[in-house]
N, C-alpha and C positions, 0 to 999 in steps of 0.2 A: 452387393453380392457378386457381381459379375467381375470385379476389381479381387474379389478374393478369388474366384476361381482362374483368371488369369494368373495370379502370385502362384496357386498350388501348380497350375500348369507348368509355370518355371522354373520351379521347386523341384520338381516333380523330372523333369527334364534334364537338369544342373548335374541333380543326384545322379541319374539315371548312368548320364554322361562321364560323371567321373569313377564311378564305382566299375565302369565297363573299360575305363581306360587304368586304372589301378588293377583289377583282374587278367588284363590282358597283357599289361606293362609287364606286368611278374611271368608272365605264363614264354614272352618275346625275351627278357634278361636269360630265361634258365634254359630255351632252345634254342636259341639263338645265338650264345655269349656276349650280347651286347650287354654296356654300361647301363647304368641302370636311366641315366639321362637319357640317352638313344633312344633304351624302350620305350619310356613313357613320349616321348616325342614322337616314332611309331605309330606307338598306340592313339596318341590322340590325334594326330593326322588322319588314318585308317574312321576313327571312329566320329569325327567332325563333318568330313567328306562319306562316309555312310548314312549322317543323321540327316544329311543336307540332300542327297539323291533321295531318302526315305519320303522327305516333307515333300517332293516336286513329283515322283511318281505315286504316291498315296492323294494328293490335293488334283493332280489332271484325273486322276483314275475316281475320283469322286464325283465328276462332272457326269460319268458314264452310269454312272448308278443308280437302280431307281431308288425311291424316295426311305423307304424303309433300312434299305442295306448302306443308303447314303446314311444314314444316322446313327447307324451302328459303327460305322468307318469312323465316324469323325470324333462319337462318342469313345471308340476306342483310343483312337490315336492323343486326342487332346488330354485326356484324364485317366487315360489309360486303365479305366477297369470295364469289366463285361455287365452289361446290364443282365443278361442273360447267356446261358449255354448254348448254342447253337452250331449247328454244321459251318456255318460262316465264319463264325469267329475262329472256328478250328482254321479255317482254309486262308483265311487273314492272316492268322499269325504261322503259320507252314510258309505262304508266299511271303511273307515278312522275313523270316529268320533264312529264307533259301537267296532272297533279293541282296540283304545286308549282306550275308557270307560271303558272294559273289563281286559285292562293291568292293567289300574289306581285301580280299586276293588279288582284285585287277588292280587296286592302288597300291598293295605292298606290291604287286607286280610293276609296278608304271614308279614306286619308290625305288627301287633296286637298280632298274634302270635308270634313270635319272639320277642317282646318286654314284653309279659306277661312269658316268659322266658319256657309255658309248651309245650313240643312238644307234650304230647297226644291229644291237641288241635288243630293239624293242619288235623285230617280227619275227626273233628269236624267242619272244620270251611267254609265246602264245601256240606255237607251232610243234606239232608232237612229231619232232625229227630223228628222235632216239634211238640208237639202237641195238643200244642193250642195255641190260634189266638194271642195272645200277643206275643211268642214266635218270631210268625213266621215276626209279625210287626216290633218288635225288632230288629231279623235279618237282617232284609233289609233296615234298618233306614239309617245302614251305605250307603250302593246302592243307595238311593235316595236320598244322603246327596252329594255321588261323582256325580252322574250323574246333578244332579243339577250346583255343581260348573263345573263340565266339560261340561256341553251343555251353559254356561254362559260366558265359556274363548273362547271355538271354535267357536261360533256363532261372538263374537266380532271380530275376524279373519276372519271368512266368508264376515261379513257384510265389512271391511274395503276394503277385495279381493274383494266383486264385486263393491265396491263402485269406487276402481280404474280401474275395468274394467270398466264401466258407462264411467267415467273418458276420458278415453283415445279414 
């Protein structure tokens, strides 16, 4: 039994992974004009390095937990449905989709630089020195390009999670 729920967890996970890099790969080609090869390299970069800071800040922040909210944490994250409705879980998944959004920006940020090859760019590319309003529009094009595609992959996940909680 434990051998199957390890499998659904990786299942579970795989899916999770590529459906979030196919929805986001499309969402980087059509704002972006990147090749459709770029985006999806992007997007799976963005979302490898998200999944990967998700499992090391969710597993230290579990140590901190008492016993009850520690099992809901791990319950969620591993098999990812709700045993139940609760204010936590609300505030699990808010700090969830706030943590990822922020991963996903600083490494398309920390990409753009690293890929235009100039390092005096990178305390440029955090720094609100703008000034003026195009500028500052500009800047955050990308921000609302990611957040866009990542409130579009996690929501699909959201909705499917409570659709099998309904479900059951």
């Amino acid at each position: 039994m434990p051998i199957l729920i390890a499998l659904r967890v990786i299942l579970l996970r795989i899916i999770r992974l590529l459906a979030s890099i196919m929805i986001e790969a499309w969402i980087f080609k059509k704002s972006f004009n990147l090749s459709p090869k770029m985006s999806v390299q992007y997007a799976m970069v963005l979302n490898l390095l998200a999944n990967a800071c998700e499992w090391v800040v969710f597993l230290n922040a579990e140590t901190l937990l008492p016993p009850e909210a520690r099992k809901e944490l791990i319950y969620y994250l591993l098999i990812e449905k709700i045993q139940e409705t609760s204010p936590s879980i609300f505030l699990l998944t808010t700090f969830n989709f706030t943590l990822i959004l922020f991963i996903k920006w600083i490494g398309f940020e920390s990409l753009k630089v690293a890929l235009s090859g100039d390092i005096s760019k990178i305390t440029q590319a955090f720094q609100e020195n703008s000034e003026e309003n195009i500028k500052i529009t500009e800047k955050y094009r990308d921000f609302r390009i990611i957040l866009m595609a990542h409130a579009l992959s996690y929501s699909l996940f959201l909705g499917l999670a409570f659709t099998l909680l309904v479900l059951e």
